[in-house]
N, C-alpha and C positions, 0 to 999 in steps of 0.2 A: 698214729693217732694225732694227728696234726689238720689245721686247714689249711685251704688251698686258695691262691688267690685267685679274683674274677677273670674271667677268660669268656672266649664262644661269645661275646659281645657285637653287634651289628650296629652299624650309624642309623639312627632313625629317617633321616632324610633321602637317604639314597639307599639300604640296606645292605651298605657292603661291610665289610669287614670290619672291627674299630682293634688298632695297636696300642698299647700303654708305651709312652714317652715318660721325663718325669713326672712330670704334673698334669697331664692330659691326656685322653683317649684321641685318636686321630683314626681316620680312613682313607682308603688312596686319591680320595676325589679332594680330599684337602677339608673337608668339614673335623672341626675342631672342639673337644668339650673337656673344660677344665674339670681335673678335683678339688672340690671344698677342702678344707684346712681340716673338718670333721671324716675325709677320708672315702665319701659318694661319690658318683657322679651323675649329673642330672643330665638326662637324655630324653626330657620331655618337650618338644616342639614347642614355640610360644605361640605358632596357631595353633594347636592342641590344646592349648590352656583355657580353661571358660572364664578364670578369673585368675586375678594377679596372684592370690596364694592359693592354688586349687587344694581339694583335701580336706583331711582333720587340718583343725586350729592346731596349735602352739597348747591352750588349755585342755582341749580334749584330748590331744597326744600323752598329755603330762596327769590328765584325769585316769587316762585307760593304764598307763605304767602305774599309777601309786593303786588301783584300786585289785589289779593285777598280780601286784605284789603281796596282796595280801593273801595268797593261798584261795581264795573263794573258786576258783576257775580251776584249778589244779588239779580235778579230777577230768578235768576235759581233756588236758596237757598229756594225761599219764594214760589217758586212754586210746591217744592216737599214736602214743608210741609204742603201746604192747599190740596196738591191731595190726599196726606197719611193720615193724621189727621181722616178725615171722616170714614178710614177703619181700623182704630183702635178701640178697647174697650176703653171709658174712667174710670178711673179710677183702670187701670190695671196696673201690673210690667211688663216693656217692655223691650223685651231683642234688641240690637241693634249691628250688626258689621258691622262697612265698610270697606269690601275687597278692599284694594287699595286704601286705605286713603287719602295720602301725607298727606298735614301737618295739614287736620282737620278740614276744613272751611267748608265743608257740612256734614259733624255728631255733630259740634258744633253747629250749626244754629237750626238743627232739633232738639237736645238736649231740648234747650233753647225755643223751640213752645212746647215740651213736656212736661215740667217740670210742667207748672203750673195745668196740666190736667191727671199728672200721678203721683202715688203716688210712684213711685221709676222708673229710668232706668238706665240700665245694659248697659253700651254703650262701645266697644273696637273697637280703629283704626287698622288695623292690614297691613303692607303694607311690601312689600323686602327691603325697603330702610331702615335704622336704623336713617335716618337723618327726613325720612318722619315722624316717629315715634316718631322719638322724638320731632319736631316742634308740631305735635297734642297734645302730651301732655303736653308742655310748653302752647300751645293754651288755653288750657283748663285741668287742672289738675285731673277733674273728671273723664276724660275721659283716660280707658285704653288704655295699648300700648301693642301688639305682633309682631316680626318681624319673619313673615314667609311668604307663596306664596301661590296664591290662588288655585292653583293647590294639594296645599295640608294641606288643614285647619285645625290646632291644634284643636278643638274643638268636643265635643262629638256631636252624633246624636242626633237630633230633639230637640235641645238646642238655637236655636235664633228664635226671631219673625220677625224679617227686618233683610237683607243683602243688605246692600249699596253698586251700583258698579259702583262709577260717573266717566267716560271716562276711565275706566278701560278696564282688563281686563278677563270677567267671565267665571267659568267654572262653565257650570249647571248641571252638576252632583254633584260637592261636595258642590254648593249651597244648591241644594234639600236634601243634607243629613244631613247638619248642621240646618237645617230650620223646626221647626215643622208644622206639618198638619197646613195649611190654613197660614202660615207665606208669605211673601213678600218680592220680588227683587226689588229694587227702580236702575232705570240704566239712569243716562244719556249719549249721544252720540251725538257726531260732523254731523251737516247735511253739505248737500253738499254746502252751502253758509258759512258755518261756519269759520268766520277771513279770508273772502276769498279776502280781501283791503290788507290783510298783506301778504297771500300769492302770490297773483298778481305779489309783490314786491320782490319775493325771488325766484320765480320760471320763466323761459321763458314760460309754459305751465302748466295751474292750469285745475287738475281733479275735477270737483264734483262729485264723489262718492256720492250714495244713501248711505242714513244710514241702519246698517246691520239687514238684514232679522232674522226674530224669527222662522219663519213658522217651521223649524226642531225640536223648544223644545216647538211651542203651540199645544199638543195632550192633552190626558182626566188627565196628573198629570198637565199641566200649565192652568193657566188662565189670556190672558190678560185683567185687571180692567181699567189702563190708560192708554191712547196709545197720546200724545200733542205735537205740533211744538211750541217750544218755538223759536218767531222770533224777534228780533226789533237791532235798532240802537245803538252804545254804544255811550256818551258822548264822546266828544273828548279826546283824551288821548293823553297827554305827551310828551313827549321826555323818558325822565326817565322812566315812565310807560310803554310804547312801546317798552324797552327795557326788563324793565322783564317780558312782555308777550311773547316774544320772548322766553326769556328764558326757559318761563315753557313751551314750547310747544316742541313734537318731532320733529319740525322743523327747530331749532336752528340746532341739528345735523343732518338734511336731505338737510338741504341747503348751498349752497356755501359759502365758507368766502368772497367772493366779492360780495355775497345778500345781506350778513350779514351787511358789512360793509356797504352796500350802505342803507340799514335802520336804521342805527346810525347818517344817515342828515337828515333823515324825524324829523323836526322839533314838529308834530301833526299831529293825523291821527283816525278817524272815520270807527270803524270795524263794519261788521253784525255779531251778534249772531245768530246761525242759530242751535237750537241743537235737540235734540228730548228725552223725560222725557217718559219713559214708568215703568206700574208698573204690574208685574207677581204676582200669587198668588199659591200657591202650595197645589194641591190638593190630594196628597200622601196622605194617612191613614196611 
């Protein structure tokens, strides 16, 4: 019942191999990438990058951890570990990434249902943000950090059993190749009532959008296991809280400063979670 440290690593530039020295991953081509003092390592290309800090902010990072904390989400945590649990071997080394991390709250949770059932996991958060990355692993120190994009996944082929992509954004081809035969996608996504009390409030015209179709990557390599409407009420929430749910959402910057500002009087307010937990299983040989 212990973790494991990061391994199955590949150089982004040449994709060969990468070795842990003291303080740096290295490759046989001599391409070099130091560890931060916080314990990651950033293996995101700086032609890769669109901007100087790509990602969550430093404030949205620090928005999504305090608002996170607060239990409101915590039935979403607990529901993808009693759906996953059962399609696991017990008593196995489980390897684990979550593509698109942030700062950690749902690969720590899953950790933690793991640990007492598995005799080692290998768990690495890996997300563009370097502030996502590193909040996950202040979150939890076991837990590794990589700062790259999932478009392009440092990691060798058929090297993870789970890839976590909660409100992300997946790409299922470089899932499928980081993922061994019969490994698992665990994806949650925003249904169309999802914080639709808050959106009401920022928008003159609120879309529900269906949650997105799979039909394109379910042929004879996908299988979907779970397919669940996670629905219910959230506790009243805050002032302060309502603020940083705000903040971690892409709606902070898709709506006006005058939405904004008019949800800084809402004194308390009562969201629907509305999301949908589906889980892929990969049936590549």
């Amino acid at each position: 019942m212990s973790y494991l440290p990061l391994s199955n690593l590949q150089c982004p530039l040449c994709q060969q191999g990468l070795s842990q020295t003291e303080q740096s991953w290295r490759c046989p081509s001599g391409h070099s990438f130091d560890i931060a003092r916080q314990g990651y390592v950033n293996l995101l290309p700086v032609q890769n990058k669109r901007s100087k800090d790509p990602g969550d902010s430093r404030d949205m990072v620090n928005a999504r951890r305090d608002f996170l904390d607060t239990g409101v989400y915590q039935p979403l945590a607990a529901a993808i570990n009693s759906k996953l649990m059962p399609l696991l071997t017990e008593g196995k080394t489980v390897s684990i990434l979550d593509a698109g991390c942030g700062e950690g709250y749902y690969l720590n949770q899953l950790c933690h249902a793991l640990l007492p059932r598995q005799p080692a996991i290998q768990a690495c958060g890996l997300d563009i943000s370097k502030w996502a990355v590193r909040a996950c692993r202040a979150r939890n120190p076991g837990l590794e950090g990589v700062v790259a994009s999932n478009r392009q996944l440092p990691f060798s082929t058929s090297s993870q059993d789970i890839v976590l992509c909660n409100f992300g954004f997946p790409v299922f081809d470089e899932f499928k190749r980081v993922l061994k035969p019969g490994g698992l996608i665990v994806m949650l996504d925003a249904g169309p009532d999802h914080l639709i009390e808050l959106r009401e409030r920022l928008y003159p015209e609120v879309r529900r959008n269906p949650v997105s179709s799979l039909a394109a990557e379910l042929n004879e390599q996908w299988q979907l296991v779970v397919d669940q409407q996670l629905n219910y009420s959230s506790p009243t929430i805050p002032q302060q809280q309502l603020q940083w749910l705000l903040a971690m959402t892409p709606h902070f910057y898709r709506s006006s400063q005058e939405a904004r500002q008019s949800v800084q009087q809402i004194t308390a307010l009562t969201v629907t979670i509305d999301v949908q937990l589906r889980i892929l299983k990969n049936f590549s040989q």
